[in-house]
C-alpha positions in Angstrom: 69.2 148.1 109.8 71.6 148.9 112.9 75.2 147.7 112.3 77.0 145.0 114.6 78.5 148.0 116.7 74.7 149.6 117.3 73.8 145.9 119.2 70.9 145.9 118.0 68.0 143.7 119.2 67.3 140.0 118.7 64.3 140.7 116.7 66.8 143.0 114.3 69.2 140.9 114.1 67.4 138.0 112.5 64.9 140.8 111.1 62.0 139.2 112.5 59.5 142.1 111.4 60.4 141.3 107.6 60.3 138.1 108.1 57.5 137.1 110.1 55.4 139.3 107.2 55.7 136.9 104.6 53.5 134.3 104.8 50.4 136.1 103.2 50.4 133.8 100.0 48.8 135.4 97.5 46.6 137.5 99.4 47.7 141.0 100.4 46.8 140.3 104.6 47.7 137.0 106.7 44.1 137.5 108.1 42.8 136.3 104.6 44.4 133.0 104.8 42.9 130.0 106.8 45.1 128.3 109.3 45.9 125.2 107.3 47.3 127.3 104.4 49.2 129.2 107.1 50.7 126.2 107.8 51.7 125.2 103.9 53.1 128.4 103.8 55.5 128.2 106.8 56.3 124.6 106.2 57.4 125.2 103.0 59.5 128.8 103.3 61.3 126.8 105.9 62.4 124.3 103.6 63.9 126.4 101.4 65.6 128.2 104.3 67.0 125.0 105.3 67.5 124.2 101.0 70.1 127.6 101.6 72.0 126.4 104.2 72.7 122.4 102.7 73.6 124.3 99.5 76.1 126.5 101.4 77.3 123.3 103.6 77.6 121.3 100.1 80.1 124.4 98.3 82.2 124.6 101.4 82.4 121.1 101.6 83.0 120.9 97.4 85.6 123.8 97.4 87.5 122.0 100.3 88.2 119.2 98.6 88.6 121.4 94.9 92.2 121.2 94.8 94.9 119.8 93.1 96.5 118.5 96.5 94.3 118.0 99.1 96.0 118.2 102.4 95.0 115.6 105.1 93.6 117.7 107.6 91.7 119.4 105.2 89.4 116.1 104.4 87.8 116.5 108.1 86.4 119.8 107.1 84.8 118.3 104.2 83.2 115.7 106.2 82.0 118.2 108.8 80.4 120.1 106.1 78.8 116.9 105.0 77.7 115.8 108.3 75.9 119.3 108.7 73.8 118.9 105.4 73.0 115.2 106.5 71.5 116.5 109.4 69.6 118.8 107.7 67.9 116.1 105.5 66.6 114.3 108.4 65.4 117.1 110.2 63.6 117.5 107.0 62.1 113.9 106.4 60.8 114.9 109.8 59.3 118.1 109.3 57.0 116.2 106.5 55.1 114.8 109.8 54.4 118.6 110.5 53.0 119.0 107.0 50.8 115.7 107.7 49.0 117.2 109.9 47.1 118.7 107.0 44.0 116.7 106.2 42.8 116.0 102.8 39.8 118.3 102.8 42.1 121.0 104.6 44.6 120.8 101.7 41.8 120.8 99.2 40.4 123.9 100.5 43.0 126.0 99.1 45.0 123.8 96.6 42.9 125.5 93.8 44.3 128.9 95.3 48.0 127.5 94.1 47.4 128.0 90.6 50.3 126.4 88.6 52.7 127.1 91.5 54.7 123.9 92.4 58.2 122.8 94.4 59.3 121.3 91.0 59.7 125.1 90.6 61.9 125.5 93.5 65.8 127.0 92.0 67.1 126.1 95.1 66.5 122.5 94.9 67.6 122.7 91.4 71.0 124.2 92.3 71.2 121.9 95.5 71.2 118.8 93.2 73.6 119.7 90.9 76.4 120.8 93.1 76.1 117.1 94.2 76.2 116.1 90.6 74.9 114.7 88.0 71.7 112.3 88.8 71.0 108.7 86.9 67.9 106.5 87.1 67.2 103.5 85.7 70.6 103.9 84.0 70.3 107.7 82.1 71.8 110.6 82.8 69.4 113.5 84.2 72.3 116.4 83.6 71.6 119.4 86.2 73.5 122.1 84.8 74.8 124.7 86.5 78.3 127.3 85.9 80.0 125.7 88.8 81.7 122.2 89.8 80.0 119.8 91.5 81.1 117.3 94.3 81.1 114.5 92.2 83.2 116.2 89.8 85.8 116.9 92.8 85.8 113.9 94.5 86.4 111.8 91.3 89.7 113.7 90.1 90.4 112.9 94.2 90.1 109.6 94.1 92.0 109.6 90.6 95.0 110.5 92.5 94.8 107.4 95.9 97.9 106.0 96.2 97.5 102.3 95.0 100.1 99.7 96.7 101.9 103.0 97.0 102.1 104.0 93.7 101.0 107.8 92.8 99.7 108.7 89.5 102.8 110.5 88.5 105.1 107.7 89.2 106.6 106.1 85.9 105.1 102.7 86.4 102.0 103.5 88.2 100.0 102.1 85.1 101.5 98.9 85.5 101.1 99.1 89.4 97.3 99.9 89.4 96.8 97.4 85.9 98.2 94.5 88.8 96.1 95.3 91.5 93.0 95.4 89.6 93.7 92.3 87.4 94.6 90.3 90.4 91.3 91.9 92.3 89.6 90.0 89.7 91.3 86.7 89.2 90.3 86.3 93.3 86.6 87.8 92.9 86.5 85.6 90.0 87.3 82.5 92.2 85.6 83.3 94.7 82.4 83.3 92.3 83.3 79.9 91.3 83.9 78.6 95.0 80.5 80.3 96.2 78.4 79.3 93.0 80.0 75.7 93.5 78.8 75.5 97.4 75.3 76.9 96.3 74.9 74.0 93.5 75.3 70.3 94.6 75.1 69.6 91.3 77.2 72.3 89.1 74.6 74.1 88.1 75.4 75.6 84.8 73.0 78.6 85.6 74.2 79.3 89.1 77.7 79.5 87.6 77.1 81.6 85.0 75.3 84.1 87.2 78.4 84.5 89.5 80.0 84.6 86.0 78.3 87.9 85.4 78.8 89.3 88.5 82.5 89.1 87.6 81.6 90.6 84.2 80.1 93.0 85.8 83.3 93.8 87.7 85.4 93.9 85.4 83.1 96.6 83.5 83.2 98.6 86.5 87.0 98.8 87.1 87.8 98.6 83.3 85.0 100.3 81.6 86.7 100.5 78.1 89.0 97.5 78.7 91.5 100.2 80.8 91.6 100.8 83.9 89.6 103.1 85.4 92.0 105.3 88.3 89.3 107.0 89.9 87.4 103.6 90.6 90.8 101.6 91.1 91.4 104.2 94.2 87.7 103.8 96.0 88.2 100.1 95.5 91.5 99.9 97.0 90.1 102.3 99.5 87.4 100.6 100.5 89.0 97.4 100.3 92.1 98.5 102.4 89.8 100.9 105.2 92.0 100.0 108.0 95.0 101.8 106.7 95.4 105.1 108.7 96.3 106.9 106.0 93.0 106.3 104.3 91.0 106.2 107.9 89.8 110.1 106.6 89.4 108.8 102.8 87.2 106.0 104.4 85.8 108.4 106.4 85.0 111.1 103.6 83.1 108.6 101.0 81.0 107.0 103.8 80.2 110.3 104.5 79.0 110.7 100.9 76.8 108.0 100.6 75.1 108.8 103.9 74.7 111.9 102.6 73.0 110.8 99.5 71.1 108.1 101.9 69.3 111.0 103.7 68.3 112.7 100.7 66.8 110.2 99.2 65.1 109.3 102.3 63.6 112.6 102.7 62.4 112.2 98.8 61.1 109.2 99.8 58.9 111.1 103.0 58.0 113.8 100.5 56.4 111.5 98.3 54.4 109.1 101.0 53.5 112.5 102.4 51.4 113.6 99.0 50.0 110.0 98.7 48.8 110.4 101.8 47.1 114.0 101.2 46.6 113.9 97.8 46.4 110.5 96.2 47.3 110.2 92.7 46.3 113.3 91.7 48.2 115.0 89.3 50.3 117.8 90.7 49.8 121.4 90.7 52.6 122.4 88.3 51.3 119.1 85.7 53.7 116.9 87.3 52.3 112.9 87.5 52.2 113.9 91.0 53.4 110.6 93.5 54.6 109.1 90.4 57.1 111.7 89.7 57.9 111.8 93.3 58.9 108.1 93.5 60.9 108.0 90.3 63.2 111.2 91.9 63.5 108.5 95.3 65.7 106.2 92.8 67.8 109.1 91.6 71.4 108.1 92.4 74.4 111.0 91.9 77.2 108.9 93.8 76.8 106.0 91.7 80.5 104.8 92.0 80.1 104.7 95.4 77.3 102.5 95.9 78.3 100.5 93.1 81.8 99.1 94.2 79.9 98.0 97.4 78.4 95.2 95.2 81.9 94.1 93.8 83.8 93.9 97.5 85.6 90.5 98.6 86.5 89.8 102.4 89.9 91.1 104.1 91.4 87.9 104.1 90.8 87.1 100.3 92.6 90.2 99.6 95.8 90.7 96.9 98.2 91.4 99.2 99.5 94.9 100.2 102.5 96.2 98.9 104.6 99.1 100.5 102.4 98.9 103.5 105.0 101.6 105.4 103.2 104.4 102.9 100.0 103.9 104.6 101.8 104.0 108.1 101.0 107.7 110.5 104.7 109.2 110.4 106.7 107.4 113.2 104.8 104.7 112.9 107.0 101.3 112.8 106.0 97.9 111.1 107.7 95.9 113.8 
């Protein structure tokens, strides 16, 4: 292998000739294999070439933002690393259309040859969910454990520490402070329930009440899980609810960044598993998997719940407690005037 200062060839720099002599299968010559199962075989090595690079994207973006002070012009790196593993799903979601090019009968003329093999067997995809985080359907935890932090880990201590009406954590009466906020938050969502449920009914309908009731409920469980507040959720609502700050215009910036990035996988689950309906059926999959099934259960995996969640619990600008210490959110030099 020549070294950077022998400028070595294009083909040795990427290593072409190891490479491109890998996509035998099972058999010991290329020649052996028909064309379509050429083509499983290349589709799928490149996804987990592109699974290596999200999982790099997804540690530099984590380890950016693994601190115990993160610096503002540190947060755009983060985002950029996001951003690059965002594209990545979609390119992916798209390369499923190469893969559908494989009929039926062309799939079925070799599927016996893949044994027990199966992309539920895949460490890479293992490792790339859980340095997102821990994933929840239908309410339960699916823990992915691995010896290393995840982004959701990060990102909540991060959000632990948002300045709430320009309180910090450390301050001596930032309980109080952030117990306001979120009891007042309430007391308007809460009204606002009752206005909207009163609109909705011409008649007070006890059961349209109570359902805007629940919503509040709901609310309240979110910010105040165990009757206390919750910091980490107090933050991403006051971010979210207070976007047009400039100093959270990165913040904003970072968690929408998240959730997109969460969108396109689970968009690209979702084109996996239409994909093997499509070829396959119902069948059950090669490595005893319920095949589709399984496949459409992992499209309502969630890892950023928090962040989706507070969506549903959001009130409009103008219903808003009002901002205290606005000058902490200023740029530096910024006036008030």
């Amino acid at each position: 292998m020549p070294t950077p200062t022998d400028k070595g060839s294009y083909p040795e720099y990427l290593r072409l000739k190891e490479l491109l002599s890998l996509q035998s299968g099972w058999k010991e010559k290329e020649e052996n294999i028909s064309s379509d199962e050429l083509h499983f075989i290349i589709v799928h090595q490149s996804f987990e070439l592109w699974f290596k690079l999200v999982i790099s994207e997804l540690r530099q973006a984590r380890d950016t933002l693994d601190e115990s002070y993160v610096e503002e012009t540190k947060i755009p790196k983060a985002v950029h690393h996001m951003e690059r593993g965002i594209e990545t799903f979609r390119l992916m979601a798209q390369q499923w259309k190469v893969m559908e090019t494989l009929t039926p009968q062309g799939f079925l003329s070799f599927r016996d040859e893949l044994g027990t093999a199966s992309g539920f067997e895949s460490k890479q995809m293992r490792t790339m969910e859980a340095i997102m985080g821990d994933f929840w359907i239908d309410g339960k935890k699916i823990e992915n454990k691995i010896n290393e932090k995840s982004i959701q880990e990060v990102v909540t201590k991060w959000l632990a520490r948002t300045p709430i009406q320009g309180s910090l954590p450390n301050d001596s009466n930032d309980g109080q402070a952030v117990s306001e906020f979120v009891n007042e938050y309430l007391d308007i969502h809460l009204k606002l329930g009752e206005k909207a449920a009163h609109a909705l009914s011409n008649n007070d309908d006890d059961e349209t009440s109570n359902r805007f009731k629940d919503v509040n409920k709901q609310a309240s469980e979110f910010l105040k899980p165990n009757g206390e507040c919750d910091r980490a959720r107090a933050g991403l609502l006051f971010i979210e609810s207070y976007r047009e700050l400039p100093l959270l215009s990165w913040p904003r910036k970072l968690i929408d960044t998240m959730v997109e990035l969460e969108e396109s996988m689970l968009l690209w689950r979702s084109s996996h598993a239409r994909m093997v309906e499509r070829m396959i059926g119902r069948r059950i999959g090669t490595g005893g998997s319920s095949g589709v099934d399984y496949l459409d259960r992992t499209s309502r995996y969630r890892v950023f719940t928090d962040l989706w969640g507070v969506r549903t619990i959001l009130i409009k600008k103008e219903e808003l407690p009002e901002l205290k210490n606005s000058e902490f959110y200023s740029f530096v030099g910024e006036t008030n005037e």
